[in-house]
N, C-alpha and C positions, 0 to 999 in steps of 0.2 A: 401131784401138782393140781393146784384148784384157781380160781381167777378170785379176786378180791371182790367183797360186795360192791367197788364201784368198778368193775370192770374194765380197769388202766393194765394188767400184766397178770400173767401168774406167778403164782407163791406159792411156798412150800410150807407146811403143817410140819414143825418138826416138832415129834415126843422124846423126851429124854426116857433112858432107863431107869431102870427104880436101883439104885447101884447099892442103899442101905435105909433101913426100916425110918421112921420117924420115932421118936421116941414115944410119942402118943400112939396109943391103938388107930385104925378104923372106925371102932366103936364106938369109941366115946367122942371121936368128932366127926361124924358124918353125915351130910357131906360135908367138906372143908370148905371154906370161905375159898372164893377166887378173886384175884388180884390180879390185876394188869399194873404190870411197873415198867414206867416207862429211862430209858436210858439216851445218854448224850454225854457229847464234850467235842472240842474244839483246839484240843493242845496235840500235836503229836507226841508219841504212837497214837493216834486217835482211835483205829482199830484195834490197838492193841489193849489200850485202857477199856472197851466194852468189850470185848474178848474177857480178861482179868476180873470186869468188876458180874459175868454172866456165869465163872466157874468159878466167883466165891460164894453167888447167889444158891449155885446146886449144892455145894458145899454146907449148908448150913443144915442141922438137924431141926431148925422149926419150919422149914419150906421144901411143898412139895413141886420141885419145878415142873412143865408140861411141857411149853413151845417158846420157841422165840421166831420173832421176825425177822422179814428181811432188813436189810442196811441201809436206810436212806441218807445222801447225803442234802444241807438246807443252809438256806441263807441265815446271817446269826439275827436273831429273835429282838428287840429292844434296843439294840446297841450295834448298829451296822459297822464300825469300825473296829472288825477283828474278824478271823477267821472261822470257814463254814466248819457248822457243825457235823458230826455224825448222830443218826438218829437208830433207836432202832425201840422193841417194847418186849417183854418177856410175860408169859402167861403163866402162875402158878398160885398152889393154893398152901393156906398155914392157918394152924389154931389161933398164931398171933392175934390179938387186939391191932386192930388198925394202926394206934400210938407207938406199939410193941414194935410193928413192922416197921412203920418211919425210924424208930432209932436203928435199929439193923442194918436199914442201907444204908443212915448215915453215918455207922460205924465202917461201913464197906467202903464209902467215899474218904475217911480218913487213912483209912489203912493201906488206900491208894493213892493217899498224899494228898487229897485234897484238905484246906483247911478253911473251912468258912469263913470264919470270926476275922479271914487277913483279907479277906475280897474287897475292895474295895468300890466294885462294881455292880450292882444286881445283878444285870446279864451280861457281866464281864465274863470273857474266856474263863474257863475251865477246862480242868484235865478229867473229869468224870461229875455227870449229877446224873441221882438215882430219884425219881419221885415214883408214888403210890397214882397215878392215872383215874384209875378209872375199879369199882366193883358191883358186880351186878347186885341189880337192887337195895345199894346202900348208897343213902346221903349222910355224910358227916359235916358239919361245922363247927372247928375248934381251931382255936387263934394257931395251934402247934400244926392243922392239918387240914385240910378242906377236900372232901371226897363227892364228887366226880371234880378231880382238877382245877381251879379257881379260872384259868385259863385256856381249857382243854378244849373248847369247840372257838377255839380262834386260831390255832395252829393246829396248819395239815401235817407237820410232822409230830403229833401225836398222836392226829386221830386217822392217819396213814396205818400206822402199825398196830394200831388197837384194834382194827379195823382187818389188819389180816388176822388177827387170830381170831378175834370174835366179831365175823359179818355181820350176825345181828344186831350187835350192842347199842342199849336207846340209852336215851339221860332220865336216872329214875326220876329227877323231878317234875318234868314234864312230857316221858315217853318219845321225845323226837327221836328218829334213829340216826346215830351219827355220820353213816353215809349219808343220809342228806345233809346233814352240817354239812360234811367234807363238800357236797357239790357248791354249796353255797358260799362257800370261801374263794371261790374261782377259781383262776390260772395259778399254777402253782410251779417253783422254782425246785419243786424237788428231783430229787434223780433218785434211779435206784445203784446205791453203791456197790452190793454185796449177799450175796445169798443167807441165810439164815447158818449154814454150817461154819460159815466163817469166822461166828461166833460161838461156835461148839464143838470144831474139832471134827465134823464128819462125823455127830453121831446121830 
């Protein structure tokens, strides 16, 4: 157990096993890219779909997963009439291209039913959204992607769980550390739902 860089609670650092190789060596990609991908949804099983969409994520042979966060649960984002979201953020690395990764978890989100192209609502209820958050020292601008997050230092339930896995994380484009974002966004409505195992099974 360790206390978050803002000092609200302790959290738990969880590492997954290494249960099977990657298909790439070591060598040829080292070190691998790190990725914070952040997770959500608002439909029930609401735990049940980020449980689902965290053991397809270990599942895949182009990502090497590390930790996930704890469960916060949050008032919904844009569109106050519907139900709280669950939030939580997963820390792993892959050879993927940035672009590479975005389709992956939106392959991940379909295959968990979600289907975009029928939403009717930006930040209408969902049963699962997967986004690319945050990577150390990469900025991307691309109409399919925008890395660090187009939105990521206005919401504390992104920069809540990004924040447990990597205390230090700044914005490469201009070095703030996102803990101080975090304090800057005030009073916050979040809670803590659920320990980090809750979406790994106790490993």
């Amino acid at each position: 157990m360790r206390e978050s860089a803002y000092g609200l609670f302790p959290v738990s650092f969880v590492s997954f096993p290494s249960p099977r190789s990657l298909f790439v060596t070591p060598a040829q990609f080292s070190p691998l890219p790190t990725f914070v991908i952040g997770l959500g949804g608002n439909i029930e099983p609401r735990l049940v779909a980020l449980r689902a969409a965290v053991s397809r994520l270990n599942g895949l042979d182009t990502i090497r997963f590390l930790a996930v966060s704890p469960v916060y649960e949050s008032k919904p984002w844009g569109m106050a009439d519907q139900p709280d979201f669950l939030n939580a953020a997963a820390l792993a690395e892959s050879h993927l291209a940035p672009l590479d990764l975005l389709e992956a978890l939106l392959d991940i989100e379909r295959q968990l039913g979600r289907d975009r192209s029928k939403e009717a609502r930006h930040w209408g209820p969902r049963s699962i959204d997967l986004d690319v958050l945050f990577a150390p020292g990469l900025v991307m601008d691309d109409p399919r992607l925008t890395i660090p997050h187009p939105r990521l230092r206005e919401r504390d339930f992104a920069l809540r769980p990004l924040l447990d896995l990597l205390p230090d994380a700044a914005d490469p484009r201009d070095a703030t550390p996102y803990a101080r974002v975090l304090q800057t966004l005030g009073a916050s409505s979040l809670r803590l739902f659920a320990p980090p195992e809750a979406l790994t099974g106790g490993r």
